[in-house]
C-alpha positions as CSV (number, residue, x, y, z in Angstrom):
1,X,-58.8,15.9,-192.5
2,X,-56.3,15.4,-189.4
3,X,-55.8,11.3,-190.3
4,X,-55.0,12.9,-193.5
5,X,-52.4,15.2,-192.6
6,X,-51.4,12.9,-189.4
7,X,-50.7,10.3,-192.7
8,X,-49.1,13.0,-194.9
9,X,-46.6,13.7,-192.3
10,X,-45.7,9.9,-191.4
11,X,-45.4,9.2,-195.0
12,X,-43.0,12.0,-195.5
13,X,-41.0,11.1,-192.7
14,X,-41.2,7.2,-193.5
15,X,-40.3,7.6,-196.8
16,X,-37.3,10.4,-196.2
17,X,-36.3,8.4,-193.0
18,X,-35.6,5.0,-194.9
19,X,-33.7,6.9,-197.9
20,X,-31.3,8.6,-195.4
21,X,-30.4,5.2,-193.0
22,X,-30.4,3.2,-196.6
23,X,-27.9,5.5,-198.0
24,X,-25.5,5.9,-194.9
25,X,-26.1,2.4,-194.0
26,X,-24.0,1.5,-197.2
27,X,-20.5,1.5,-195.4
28,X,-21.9,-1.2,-193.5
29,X,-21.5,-4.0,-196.1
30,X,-18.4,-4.2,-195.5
31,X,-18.8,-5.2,-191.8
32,X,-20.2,-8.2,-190.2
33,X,-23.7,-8.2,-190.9
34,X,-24.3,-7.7,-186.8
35,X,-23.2,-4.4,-187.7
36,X,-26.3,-3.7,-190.2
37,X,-28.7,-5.8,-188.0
38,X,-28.0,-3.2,-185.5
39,X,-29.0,-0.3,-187.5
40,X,-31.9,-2.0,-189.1
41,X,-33.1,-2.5,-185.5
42,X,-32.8,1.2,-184.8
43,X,-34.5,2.2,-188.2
44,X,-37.1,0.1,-187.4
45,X,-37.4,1.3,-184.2
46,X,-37.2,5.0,-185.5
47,X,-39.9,4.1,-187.9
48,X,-42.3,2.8,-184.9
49,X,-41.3,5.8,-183.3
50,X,-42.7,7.7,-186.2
51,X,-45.8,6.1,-186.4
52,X,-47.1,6.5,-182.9
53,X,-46.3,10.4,-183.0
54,X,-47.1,11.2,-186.2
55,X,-49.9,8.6,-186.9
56,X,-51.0,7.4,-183.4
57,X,-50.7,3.9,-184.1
58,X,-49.1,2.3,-181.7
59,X,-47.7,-1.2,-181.0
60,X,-49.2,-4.0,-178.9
61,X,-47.5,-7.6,-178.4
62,X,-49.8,-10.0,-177.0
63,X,-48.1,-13.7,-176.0
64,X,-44.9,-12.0,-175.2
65,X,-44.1,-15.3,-173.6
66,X,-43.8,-16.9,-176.7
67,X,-41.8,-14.8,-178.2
68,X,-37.8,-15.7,-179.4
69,X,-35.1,-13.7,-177.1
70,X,-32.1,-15.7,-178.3
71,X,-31.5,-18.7,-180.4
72,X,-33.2,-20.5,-183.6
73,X,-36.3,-19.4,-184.2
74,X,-39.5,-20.3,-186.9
75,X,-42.1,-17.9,-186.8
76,X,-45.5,-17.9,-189.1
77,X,-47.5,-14.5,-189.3
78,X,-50.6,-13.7,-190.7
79,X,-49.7,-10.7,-193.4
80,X,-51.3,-8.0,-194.1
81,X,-49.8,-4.5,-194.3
82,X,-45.9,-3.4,-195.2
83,X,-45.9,-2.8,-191.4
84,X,-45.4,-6.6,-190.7
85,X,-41.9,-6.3,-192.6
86,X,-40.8,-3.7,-190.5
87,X,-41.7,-4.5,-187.1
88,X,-39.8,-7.8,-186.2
89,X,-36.7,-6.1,-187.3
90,X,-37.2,-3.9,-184.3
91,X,-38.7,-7.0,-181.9
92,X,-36.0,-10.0,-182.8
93,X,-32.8,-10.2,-182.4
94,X,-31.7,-11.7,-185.5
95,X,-34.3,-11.6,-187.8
96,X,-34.5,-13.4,-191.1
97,X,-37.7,-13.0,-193.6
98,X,-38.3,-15.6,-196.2
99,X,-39.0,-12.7,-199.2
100,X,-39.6,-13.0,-203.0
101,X,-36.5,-13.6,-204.1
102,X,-36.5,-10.6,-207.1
103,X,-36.6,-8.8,-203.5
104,X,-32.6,-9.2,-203.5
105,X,-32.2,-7.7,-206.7
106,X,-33.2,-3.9,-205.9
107,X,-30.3,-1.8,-205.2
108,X,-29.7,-1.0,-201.3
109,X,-32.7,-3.0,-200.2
110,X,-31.6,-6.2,-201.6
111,X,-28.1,-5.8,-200.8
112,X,-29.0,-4.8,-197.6
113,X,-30.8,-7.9,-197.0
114,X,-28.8,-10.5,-198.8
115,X,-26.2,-9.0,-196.2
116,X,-28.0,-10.1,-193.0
117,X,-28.7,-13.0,-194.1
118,X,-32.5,-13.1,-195.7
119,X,-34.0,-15.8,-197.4
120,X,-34.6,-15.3,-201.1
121,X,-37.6,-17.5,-202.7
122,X,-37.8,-18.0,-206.6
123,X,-41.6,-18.6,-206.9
124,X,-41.3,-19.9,-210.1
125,X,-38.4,-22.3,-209.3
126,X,-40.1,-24.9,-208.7
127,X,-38.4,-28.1,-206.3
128,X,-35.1,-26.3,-206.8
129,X,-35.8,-23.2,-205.1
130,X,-37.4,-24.9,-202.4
131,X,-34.3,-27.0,-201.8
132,X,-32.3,-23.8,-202.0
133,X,-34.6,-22.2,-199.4
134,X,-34.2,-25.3,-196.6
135,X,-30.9,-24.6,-197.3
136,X,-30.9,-21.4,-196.6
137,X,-33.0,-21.8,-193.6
138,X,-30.9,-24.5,-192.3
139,X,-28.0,-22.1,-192.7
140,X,-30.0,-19.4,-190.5
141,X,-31.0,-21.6,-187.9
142,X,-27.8,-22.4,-187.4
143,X,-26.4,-19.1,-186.7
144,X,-29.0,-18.7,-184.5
145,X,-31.5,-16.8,-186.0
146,X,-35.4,-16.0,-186.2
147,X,-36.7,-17.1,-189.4
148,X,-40.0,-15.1,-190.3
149,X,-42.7,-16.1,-192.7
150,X,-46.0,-15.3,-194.3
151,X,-47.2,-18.8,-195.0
152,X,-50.5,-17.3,-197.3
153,X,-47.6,-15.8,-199.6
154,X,-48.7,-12.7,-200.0
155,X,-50.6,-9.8,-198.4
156,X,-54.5,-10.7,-196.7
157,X,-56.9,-7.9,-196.1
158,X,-58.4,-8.1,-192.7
159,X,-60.7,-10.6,-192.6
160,X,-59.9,-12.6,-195.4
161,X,-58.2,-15.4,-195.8
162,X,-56.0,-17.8,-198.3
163,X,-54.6,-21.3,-198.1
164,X,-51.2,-22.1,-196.3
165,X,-48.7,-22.4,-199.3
166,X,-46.3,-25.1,-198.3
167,X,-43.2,-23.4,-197.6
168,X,-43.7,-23.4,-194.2
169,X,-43.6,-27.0,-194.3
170,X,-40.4,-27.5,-195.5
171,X,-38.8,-24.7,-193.5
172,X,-40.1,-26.9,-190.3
173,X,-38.8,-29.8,-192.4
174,X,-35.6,-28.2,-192.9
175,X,-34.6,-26.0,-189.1
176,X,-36.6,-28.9,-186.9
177,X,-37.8,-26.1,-185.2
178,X,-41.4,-25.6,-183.5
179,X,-43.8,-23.2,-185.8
180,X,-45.0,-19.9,-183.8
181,X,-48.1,-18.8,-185.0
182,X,-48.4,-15.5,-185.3
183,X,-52.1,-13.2,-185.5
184,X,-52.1,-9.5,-186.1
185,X,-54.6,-6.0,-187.1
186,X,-51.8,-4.7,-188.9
187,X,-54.0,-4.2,-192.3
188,X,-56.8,-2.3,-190.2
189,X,-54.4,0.8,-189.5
190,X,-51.6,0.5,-192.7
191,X,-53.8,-0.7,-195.1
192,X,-51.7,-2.5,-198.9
193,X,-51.0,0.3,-200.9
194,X,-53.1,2.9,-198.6
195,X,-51.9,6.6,-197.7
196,X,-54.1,6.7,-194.7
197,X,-52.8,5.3,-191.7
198,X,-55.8,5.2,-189.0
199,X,-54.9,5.5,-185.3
200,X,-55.4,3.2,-183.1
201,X,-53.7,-0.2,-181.9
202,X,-51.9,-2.9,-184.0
203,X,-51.7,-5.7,-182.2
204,X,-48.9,-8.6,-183.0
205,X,-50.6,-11.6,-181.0
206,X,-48.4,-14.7,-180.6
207,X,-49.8,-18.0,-180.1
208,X,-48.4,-21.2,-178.4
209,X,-45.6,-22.9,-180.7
210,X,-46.3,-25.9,-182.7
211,X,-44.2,-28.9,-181.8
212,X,-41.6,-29.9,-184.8
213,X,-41.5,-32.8,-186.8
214,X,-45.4,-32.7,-187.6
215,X,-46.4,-34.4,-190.8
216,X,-47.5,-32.1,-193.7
217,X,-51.4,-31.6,-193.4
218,X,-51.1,-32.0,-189.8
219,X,-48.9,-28.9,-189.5
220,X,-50.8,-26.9,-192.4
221,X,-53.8,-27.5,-190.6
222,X,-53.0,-26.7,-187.0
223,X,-51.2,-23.9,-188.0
224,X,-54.4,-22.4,-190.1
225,X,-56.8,-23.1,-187.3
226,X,-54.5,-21.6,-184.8
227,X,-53.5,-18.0,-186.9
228,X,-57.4,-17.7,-187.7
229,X,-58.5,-18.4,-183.8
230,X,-55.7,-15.9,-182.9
231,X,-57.4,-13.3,-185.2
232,X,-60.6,-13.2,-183.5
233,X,-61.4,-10.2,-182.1
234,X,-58.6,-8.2,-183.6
């Protein structure tokens, strides 16, 4: 009964919390996007806030060393719960998620996000949307930022697994960057789709980087091996 109500009250406040800084984060779109980074970052960090007093989950970052503090960045995280969408808003500087590219369509959201800059993917494009994704990426590593992606495509329940889709691939392909593997619990305390949200400790775990300019299978595999080690014992 009190993880019930201690969810009741998160999801109220979640849900009223991102209506309000969506709405009066509008004026924003009009100023460089460092301007809406900025109050992402603090929505996100209000929304961790949130969690840990009205939930009790709280946040753990494991291989802190590894994570980006400035610069060009290719990060590729195990997924699954909504909470992995939020959290490197609050942890990167310039974050930039490779999302479904209908994503950029929904009013606010996607105009929030085309604004700062994230990377839309048409999953039905085919070689053209994958060109306009290195693109993209290329454009964001450029500018110096932190490109975040869920390599299975799509939200895992803890303790399953599904292949790497190739994406990450080309995104290595395109930015030259090392791949950061990332492990996390997140599913165990914000489950897909779940009202509950069960105390206790996520834990975002990042592993050593990948060195760039590995072949294809060589970089699908190591990266698979390394996010499914990292899982162990989370």
């Amino acid at each position: 009964m009190l993880v019930l109500l201690r969810s009741a009250l998160f999801n109220a406040f979640f849900f009223g919390f991102t209506a309000l800084v969506a709405v009066l984060a509008v004026p924003l779109l009009l100023l460089p996007p460092a301007a809406l980074r900025h109050a992402s970052r603090l929505w996100a960090q209000g929304v961790l806030g949130g969690l840990r007093l009205l939930a009790g989950v709280r946040l753990r970052i494991e291989g802190a060393e590894h994570m980006p503090r400035d610069g060009a960045a290719l990060l590729a995280s195990k997924h699954q719960s909504a909470f992995d969408t939020i959290a490197w808003l609050a942890l990167l500087p310039r974050p930039a998620y490779v999302l479904k590219a209908e994503l950029l369509r929904i009013p606010l959201y996607g105009w929030h996000a085309r604004h700062m800059g994230m990377i839309g993917v048409d999953r039905a494009g085919g070689a053209q949307a994958m060109r306009g994704m290195m693109r993209a990426a290329r454009d964001a590593a450029a500018r110096g930022a932190q490109i975040i992606i869920f390599p299975e495509g799509t939200r895992v329940p803890p303790g399953a697994r599904r292949p790497l889709q190739p994406g990450v691939v080309a995104l290595g392909a395109a930015t030259g960057l090392p791949v950061i593997p990332v492990a996390t619990n997140s599913g165990r305390h914000w489950g897909r789709r779940a009202f509950r949200k069960h105390p206790g400790e996520i834990v975002i775990r990042l592993l050593p980087p990948l060195p760039a300019g590995l072949p294809r299978e060589a970089l699908l595999s190591r990266l698979d091996a390394a996010i499914e080690d990292g899982q162990r014992g989370l």
